[in-house]
N, C-alpha and C positions, 0 to 999 in steps of 0.2 A: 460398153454394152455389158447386162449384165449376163447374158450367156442362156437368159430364160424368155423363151417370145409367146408371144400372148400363146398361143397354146398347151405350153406348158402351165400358164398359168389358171386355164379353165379347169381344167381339173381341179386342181385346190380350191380355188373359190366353189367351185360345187360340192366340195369334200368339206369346205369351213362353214358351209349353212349347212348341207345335212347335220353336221355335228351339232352346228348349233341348237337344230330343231330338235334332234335327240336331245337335248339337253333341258332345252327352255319350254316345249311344248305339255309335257309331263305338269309344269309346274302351273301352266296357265293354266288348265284344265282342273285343278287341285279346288278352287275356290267354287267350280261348277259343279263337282261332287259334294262339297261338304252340305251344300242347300236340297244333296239328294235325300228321296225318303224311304229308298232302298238301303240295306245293311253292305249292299257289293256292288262293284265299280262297274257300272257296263249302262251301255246305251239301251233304247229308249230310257232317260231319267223315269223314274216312279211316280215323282211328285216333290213339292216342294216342300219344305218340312226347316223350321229351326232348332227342332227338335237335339242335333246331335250337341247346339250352341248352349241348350238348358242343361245337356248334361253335363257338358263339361264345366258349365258355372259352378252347378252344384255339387261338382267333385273336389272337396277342399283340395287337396294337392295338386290337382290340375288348376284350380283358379291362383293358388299360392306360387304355382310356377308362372304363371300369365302375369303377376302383379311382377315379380322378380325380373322378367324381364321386364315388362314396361320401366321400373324403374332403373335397370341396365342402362337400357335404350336411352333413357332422358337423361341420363348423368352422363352417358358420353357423349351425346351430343351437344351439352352444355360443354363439357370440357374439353371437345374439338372446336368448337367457337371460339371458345376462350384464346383457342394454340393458334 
């Protein structure tokens, strides 16, 4: 026996998803704001806008950092294939 009975172990299981929600929920949410057409995060959305998507094309250092990674991203997953 390992000395922990299932009630001991509900706690943690409800302690391992609130974390996790803390953790993961922030981030799914992230992709619903950026199509907001408000400047600030909060509910009701504004409208929808890709407005923040043209600026930051047209921001060479923001697009030079966007190309940098894509090419990161595709050289190492070419070179984890390879491994």
């Amino acid at each position: 026996m390992s000395g922990v009975g299932k009630t001991g172990r509900r706690p943690l299981a409800v302690y391992a998803v609130v974390y996790l929600m803390f953790l993961y929920v922030p981030v799914l949410f992230l992709p619903v704001f950026s199509f907001n057409d408000s400047i600030y995060i909060s509910f009701p959305l504004k409208g929808f806008t890709f407005d923040w998507y043209r600026s930051m094309m047209s921001n060479e250092p923001m697009f030079q950092a966007l190309m940098n990674s894509i090419r990161v991203a595709l050289a190492t997953a070419a070179i984890s294939t390879l491994l």
